[in-house]
ROSE-4610 file (N, C-alpha, C; in Angstrom, 1 decimal, always signed):
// ROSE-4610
residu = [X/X/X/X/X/X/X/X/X/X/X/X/X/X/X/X/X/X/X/X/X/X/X/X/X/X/X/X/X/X/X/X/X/X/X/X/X/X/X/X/X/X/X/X/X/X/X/X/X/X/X/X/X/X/X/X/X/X/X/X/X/X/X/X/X/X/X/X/X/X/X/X/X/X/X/X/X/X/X/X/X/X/X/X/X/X/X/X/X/X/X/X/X/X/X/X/X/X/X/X/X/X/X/X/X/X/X/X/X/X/X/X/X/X/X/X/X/X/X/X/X/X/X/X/X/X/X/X/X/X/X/X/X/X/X/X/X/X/X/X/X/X/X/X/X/X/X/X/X/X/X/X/X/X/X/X/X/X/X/X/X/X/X/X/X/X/X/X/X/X/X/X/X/X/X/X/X/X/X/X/X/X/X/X/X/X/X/X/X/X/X/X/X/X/X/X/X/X/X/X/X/X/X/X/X/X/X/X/X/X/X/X/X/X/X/X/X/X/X/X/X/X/X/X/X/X/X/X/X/X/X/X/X/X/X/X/X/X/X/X/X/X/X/X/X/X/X/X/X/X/X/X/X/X/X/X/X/X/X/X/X/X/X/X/X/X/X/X/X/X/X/X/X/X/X/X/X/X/X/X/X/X/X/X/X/X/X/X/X/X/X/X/X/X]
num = [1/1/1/2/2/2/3/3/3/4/4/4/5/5/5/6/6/6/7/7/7/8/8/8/9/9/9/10/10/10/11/11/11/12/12/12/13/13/13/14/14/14/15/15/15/16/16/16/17/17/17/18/18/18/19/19/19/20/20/20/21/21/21/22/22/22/23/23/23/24/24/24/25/25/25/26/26/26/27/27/27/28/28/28/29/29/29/30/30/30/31/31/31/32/32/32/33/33/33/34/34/34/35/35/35/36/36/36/37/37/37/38/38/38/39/39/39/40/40/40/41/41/41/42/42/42/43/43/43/44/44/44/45/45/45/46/46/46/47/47/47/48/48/48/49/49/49/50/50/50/51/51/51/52/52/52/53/53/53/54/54/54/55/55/55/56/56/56/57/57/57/58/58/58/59/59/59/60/60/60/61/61/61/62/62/62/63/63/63/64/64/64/65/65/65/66/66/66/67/67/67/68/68/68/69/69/69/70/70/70/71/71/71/72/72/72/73/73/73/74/74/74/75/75/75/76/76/76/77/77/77/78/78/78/79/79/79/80/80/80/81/81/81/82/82/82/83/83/83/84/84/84/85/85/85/86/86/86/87/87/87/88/88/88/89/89/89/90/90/90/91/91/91/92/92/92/93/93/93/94/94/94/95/95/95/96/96/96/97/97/97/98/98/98]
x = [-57.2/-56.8/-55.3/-54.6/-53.5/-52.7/-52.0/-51.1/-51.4/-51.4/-52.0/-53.5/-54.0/-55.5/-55.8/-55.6/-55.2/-55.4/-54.5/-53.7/-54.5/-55.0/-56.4/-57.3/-57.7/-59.4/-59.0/-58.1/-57.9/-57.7/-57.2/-57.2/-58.4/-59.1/-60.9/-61.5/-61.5/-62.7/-61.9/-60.7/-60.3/-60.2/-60.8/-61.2/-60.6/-59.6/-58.7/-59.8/-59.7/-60.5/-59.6/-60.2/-58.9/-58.6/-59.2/-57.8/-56.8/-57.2/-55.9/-54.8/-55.2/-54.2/-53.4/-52.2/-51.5/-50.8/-50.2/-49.8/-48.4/-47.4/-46.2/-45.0/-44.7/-43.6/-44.3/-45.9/-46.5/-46.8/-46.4/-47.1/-48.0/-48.9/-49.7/-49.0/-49.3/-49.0/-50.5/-50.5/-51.8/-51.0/-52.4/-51.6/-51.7/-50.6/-50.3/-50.6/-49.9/-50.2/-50.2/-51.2/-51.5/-50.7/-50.2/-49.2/-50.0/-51.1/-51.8/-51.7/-52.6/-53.5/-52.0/-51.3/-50.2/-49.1/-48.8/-47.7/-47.7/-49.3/-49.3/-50.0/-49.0/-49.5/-48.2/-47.6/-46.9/-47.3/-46.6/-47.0/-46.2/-47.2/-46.2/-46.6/-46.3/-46.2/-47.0/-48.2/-49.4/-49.3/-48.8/-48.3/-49.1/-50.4/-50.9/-49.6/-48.7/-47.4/-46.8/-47.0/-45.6/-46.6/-45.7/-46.1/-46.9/-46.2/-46.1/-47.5/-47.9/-49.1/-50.5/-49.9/-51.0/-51.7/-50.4/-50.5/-51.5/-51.1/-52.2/-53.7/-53.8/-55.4/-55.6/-54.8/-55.3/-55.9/-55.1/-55.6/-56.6/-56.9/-58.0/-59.3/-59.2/-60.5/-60.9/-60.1/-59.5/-59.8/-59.1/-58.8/-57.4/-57.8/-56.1/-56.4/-55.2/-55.2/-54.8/-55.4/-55.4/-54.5/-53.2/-53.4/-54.6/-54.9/-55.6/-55.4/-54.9/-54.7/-53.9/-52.3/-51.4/-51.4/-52.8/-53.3/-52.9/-53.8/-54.3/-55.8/-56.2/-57.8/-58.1/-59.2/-59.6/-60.9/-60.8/-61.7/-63.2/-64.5/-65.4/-65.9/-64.5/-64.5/-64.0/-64.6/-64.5/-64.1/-64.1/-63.6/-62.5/-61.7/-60.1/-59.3/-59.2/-57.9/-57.8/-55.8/-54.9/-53.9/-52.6/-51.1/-50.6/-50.8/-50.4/-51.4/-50.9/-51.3/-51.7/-51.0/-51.0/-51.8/-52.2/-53.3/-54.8/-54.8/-55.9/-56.7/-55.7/-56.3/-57.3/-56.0/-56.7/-58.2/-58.0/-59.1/-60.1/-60.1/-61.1/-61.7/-61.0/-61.0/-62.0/-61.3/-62.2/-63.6/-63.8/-65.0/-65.9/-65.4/-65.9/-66.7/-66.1/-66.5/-67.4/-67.8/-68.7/-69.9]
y = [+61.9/+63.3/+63.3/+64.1/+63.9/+65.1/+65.2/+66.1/+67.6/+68.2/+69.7/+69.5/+68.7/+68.9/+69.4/+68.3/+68.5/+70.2/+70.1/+71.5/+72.8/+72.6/+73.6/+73.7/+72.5/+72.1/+72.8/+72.2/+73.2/+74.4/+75.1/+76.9/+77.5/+76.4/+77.5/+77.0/+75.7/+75.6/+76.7/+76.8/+77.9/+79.4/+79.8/+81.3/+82.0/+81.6/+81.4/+81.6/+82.7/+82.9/+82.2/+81.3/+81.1/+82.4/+83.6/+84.4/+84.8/+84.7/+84.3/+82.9/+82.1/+81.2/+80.7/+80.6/+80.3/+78.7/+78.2/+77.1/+77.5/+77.4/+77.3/+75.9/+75.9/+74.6/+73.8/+73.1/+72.1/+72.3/+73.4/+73.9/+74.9/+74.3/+75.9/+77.0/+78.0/+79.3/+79.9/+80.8/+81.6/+83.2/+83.9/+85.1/+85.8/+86.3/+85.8/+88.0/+88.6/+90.0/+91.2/+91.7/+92.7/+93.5/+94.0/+95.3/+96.4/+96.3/+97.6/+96.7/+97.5/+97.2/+97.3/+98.3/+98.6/+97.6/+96.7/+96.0/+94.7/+94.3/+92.9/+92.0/+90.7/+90.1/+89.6/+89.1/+88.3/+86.6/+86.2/+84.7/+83.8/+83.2/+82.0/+80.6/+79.8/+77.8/+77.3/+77.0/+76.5/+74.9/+74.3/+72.7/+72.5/+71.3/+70.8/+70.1/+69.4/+68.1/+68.8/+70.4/+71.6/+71.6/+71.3/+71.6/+73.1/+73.8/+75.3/+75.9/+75.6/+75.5/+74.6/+73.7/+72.6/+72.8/+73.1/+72.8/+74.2/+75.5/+76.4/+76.0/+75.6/+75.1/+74.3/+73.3/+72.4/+72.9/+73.6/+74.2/+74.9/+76.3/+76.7/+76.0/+74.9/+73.9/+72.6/+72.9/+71.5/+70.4/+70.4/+69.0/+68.5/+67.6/+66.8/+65.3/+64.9/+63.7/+62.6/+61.4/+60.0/+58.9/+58.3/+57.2/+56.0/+55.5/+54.7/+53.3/+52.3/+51.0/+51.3/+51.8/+52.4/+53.2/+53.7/+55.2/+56.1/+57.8/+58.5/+59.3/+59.3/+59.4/+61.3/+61.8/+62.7/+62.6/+62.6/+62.1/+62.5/+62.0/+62.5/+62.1/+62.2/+62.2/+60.7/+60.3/+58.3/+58.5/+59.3/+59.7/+60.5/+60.7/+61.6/+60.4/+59.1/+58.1/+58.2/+58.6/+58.9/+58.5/+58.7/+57.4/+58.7/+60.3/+60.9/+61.9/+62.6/+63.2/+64.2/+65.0/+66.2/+66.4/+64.7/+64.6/+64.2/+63.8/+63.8/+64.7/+65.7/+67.5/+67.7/+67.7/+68.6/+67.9/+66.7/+66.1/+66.6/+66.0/+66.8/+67.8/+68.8/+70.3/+70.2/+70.0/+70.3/+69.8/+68.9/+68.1/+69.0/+69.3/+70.1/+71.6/+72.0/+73.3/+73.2/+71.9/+71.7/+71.9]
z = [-171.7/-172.1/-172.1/-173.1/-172.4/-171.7/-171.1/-170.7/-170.8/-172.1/-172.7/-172.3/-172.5/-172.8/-171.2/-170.4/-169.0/-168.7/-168.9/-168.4/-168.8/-170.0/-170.8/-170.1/-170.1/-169.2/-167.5/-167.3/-165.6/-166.1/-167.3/-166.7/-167.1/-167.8/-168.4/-166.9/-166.7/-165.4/-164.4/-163.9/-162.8/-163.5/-164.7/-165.0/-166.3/-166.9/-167.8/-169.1/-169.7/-171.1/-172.3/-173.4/-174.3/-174.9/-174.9/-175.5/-174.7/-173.4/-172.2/-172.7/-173.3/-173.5/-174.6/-174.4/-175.8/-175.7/-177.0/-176.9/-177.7/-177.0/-177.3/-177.6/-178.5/-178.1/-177.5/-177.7/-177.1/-175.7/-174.9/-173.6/-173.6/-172.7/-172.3/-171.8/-171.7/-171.0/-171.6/-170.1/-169.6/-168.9/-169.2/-169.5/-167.9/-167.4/-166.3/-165.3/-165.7/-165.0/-166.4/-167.0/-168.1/-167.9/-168.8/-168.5/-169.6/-170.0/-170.8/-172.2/-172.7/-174.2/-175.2/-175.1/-176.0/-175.4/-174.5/-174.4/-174.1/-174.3/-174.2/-172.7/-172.5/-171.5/-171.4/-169.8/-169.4/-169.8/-170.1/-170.5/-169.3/-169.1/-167.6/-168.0/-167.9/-168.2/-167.2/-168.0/-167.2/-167.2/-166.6/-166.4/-165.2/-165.0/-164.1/-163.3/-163.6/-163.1/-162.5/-162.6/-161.8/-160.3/-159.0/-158.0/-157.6/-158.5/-158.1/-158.8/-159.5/-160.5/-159.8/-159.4/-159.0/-157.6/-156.7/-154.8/-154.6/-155.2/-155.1/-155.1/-156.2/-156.8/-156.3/-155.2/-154.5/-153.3/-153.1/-151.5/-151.7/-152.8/-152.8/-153.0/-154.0/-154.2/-153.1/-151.8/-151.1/-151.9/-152.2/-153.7/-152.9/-152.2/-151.7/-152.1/-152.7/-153.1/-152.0/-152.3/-151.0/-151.9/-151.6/-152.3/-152.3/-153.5/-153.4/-154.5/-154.1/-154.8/-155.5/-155.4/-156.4/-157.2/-156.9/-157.4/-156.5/-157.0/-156.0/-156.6/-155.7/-156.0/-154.9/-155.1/-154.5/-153.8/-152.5/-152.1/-152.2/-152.9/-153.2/-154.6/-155.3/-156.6/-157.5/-157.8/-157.9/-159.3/-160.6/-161.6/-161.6/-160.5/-160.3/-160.0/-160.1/-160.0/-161.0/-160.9/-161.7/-160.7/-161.7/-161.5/-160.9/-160.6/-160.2/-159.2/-158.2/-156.9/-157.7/-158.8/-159.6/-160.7/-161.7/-162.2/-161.3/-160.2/-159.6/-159.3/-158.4/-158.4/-159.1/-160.3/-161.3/-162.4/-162.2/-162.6/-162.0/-160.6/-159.4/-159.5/-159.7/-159.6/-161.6/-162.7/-163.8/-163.1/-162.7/-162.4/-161.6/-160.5/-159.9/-159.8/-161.1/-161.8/-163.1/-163.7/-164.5/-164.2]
């Protein structure tokens, strides 16, 4: 998968409707606090690789990543080794919610 796709698949498994989500400029953004039917939605940058995006959802799903063999893996989950702590989560975590 790559990068967007990623990042999709984590905001529908964590709650995210796609009419919540838009693709801009090649990034996700998810619609972040309603301000009413007449003015829209706040749009925020939904990037799995942003700590600030990721480390939440880790902690809520305790999804913590282990290195493993120059990887990092999640423990439990033998299909989350990825080259990154940030794609493991989140692999974890889609997995988890299927």
């Amino acid at each position: 998968m790559t990068d967007l796709e990623i990042s999709t698949a984590l905001a529908l498994a964590i709650g995210w409707e796609p009419t919540q989500m838009l693709i801009i400029a090649g990034k996700r953004y998810v619609a972040s606090y309603p301000n009413g039917i007449e003015e829209g939605y706040n749009w925020t940058e939904f990037d799995y690789r942003n700590w600030a995006v990721i480390g939440p959802i880790a902690e809520k799903y305790k999804m913590f990543p282990q290195p493993y063999m120059n990887k990092w893996n999640v423990h439990g989950w033998s299909d989350t080794i990825a080259d990154t702590p940030q794609k493991a989560i989140a692999l974890a975590v889609i997995g988890a919610t299927k």
